[in-house]
C-alpha angles and dihedrals in degrees: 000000000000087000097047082049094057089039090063093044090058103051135091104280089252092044082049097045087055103050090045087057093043096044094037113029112196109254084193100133100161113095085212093053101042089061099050085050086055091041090056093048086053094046087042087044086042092056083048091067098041084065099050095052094041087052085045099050095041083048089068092231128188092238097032084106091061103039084053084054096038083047098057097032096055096054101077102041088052094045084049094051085046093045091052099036082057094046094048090049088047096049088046089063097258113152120252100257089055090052104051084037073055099053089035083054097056097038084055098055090054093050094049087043081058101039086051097038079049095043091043104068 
């Protein structure tokens, strides 16, 4: 097991996502506690990101300006998808856990678009 697990701490972060879901498949059957385990790997991505900028900014780099202005402009338009993905999901009769599966997913795309946009240059 030790080895597996140094195998998938080597390897490219898609190459790693895959073999995690494919050596340790997830037994979360409750739809509740699928998404708070969601909610924590975005918070967890999300702090991923904080220190990225933060490392960028103290850096003195060219672009930490920007990325201090693009930090603060691209919060309110993703919590206002979210926010209407999970309406229209709600007002189509999904249940509650779908909708806000729904609001994490997107929050986490944008995460994950920053992580890779900060891990890139």
């Amino acid at each position: 097991m030790a080895r597996l697990k140094t195998i998938v701490v080597r390897a490219t972060a898609r190459t790693r996502r895959r073999l995690t879901k494919a050596l340790f498949p997830s037994r979360i059957r409750s739809p509740w506690a699928a998404l708070a385990f969601d909610a924590v790997k975005l918070g967890l991505e999300a702090q991923h990101v904080i220190a990225l900028r933060i490392a960028k900014i103290a850096s003195g780099h060219r672009e930490s300006s920007a990325e201090v202005k693009r930090m603060i402009a691209e919060k309110p338009p993703a919590f206002a998808k979210a926010q209407t993905q999970m309406t229209i999901a709600l007002s189509q009769g999904a249940k509650e856990h779908v909708a806000a599966r729904k609001a994490v997913r997107i929050l986490t795309k944008t995460v994950r678009a920053n992580r890779r946009r900060l891990t890139r240059g």
